[in-house]
Structure formats: structure tokens, C-alpha cells
N, C-alpha and C positions, 0 to 999 in steps of 0.2 A: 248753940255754937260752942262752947263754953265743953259739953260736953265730949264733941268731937275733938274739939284741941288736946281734951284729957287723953282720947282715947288714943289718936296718932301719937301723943306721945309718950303714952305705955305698951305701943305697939313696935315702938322705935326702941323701946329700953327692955323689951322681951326682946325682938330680933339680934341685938349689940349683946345678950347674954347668952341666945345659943352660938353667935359667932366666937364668940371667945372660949365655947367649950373646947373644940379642937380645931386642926385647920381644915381637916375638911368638912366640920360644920360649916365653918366659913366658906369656903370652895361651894360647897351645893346652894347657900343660899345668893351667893353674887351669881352663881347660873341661872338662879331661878328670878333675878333680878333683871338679868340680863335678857332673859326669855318671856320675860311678862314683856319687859319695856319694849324691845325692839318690835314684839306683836300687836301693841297698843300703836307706837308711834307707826310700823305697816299699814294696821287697820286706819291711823287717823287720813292719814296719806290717801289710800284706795276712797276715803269716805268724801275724802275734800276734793279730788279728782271726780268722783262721779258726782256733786254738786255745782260745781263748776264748766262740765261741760259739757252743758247744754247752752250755758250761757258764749260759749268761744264757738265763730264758725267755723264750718268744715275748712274751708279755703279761704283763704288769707290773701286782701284785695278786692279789686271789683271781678265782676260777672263776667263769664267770656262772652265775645260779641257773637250774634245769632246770624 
């Protein structure tokens, strides 16, 4: 555990040193932030919708009468 905490946070203090080279180092990597995240949180979304519904029925209410 110990290890990973070291590594996030030598990954975090390389990242904050190429943003500071110029700005658009900084511009490519908030893109590349912004395009990982919103395809994670997409993928979590599409992931938790198809495990959930199966559990929700189709029609909402009782049965039509026969």
C-alpha cells in the first residue's frame, strides 16, 4: 500500500512538472484528463445501466387484464 501511495504521488509531481513546462503542455494534458475521465465515468454509466436492468421491469404497474 505504502508503495502505491509513493507512486500516485510521484506520478502527480511528474505530471505538475510537464504542465509547467509550457501551456500547452498543460492544454494537452487537461485534454487528456478530460478524455480519459468522461470515458471512464461513460463506460461506468453504460456498465451500471446494463446491471441493473434486469432487475427493473419492463412496465411499470400491474398486468393488463386478460
Amino acid at each position: 500500500m505504502a508503495g502505491l501511495i509513493a507512486n500516485v504521488t510521484e506520478m502527480i509531481r511528474l505530471f505538475t512538472d510537464i504542465a509547467a513546462v509550457n501551456p500547452v503542455s498543460a492544454f494537452l494534458l487537461l485534454v487528456g484528463v478530460l478524455l480519459i475521465g468522461f470515458s471512464s465515468l461513460f463506460f461506468g454509466y453504460l456498465a451500471l445501466g446494463g446491471l441493473v436492468s434486469p432487475l427493473i421491469p419492463d412496465s411499470p404497474g400491474r398486468a393488463p387484464p386478460r
